[in-house]
N, C-alpha and C positions, 0 to 999 in steps of 0.2 A: 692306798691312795685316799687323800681326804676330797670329800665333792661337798660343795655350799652352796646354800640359798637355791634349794628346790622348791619349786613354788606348785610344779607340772604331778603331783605325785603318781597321777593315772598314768602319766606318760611315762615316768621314773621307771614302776615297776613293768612296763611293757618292753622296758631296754632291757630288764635285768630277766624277765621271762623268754627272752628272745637270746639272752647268751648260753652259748655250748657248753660251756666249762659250769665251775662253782663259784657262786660268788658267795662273799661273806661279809656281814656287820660285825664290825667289833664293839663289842660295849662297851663302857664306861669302866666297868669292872676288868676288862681283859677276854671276855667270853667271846665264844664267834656262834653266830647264829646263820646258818645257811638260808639265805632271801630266795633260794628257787624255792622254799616249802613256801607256802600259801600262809601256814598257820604261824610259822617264822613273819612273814612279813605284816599280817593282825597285828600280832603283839609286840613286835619290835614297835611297831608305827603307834601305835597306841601308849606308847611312852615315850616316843619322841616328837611325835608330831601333835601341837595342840593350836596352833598359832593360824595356821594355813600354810605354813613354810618352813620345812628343814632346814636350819641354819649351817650346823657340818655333821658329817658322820665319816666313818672309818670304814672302808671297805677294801675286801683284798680281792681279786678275782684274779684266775688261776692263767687262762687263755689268752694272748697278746690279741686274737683279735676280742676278744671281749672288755680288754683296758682301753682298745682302740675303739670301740661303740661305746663303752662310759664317758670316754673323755669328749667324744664326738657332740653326747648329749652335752654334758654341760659347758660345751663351749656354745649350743644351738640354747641353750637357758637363758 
């Protein structure tokens, strides 16, 4: 699933800390970086976010209610 125009990031990763399953960034390159690690989410963030606001990223999460709390968020974004 692709999600845009994050503005909330504290809030962003408090969705993705609070799902059961695996969620995953896909890079640019094709790589998946797992966002429940901590240090996953530093450095992913740290080359994507300079602006104050994620414009898209590429995420796959594994849990239907966890597609169902990503999507929740950014329809509440």
């Amino acid at each position: 699933m692709k999600v845009q125009n994050i503005t909330d990031i504290d809030k962003f990763f408090k969705v993705i800390d609070s799902c059961a399953g695996k969620v995953e960034l896909v890079t640019g390159e094709g790589d998946r970086l797992n966002l429940k690690s901590k240090l996953s989410q530093y450095v992913s963030m740290a080359n994507i976010f300079s602006d104050g606001t994620i414009a898209e990223l590429e995420l796959i999460a594994y849990e239907p209610e966890d597609i169902t709390r990503l999507v929740s968020f950014m329809m509440e974004s």
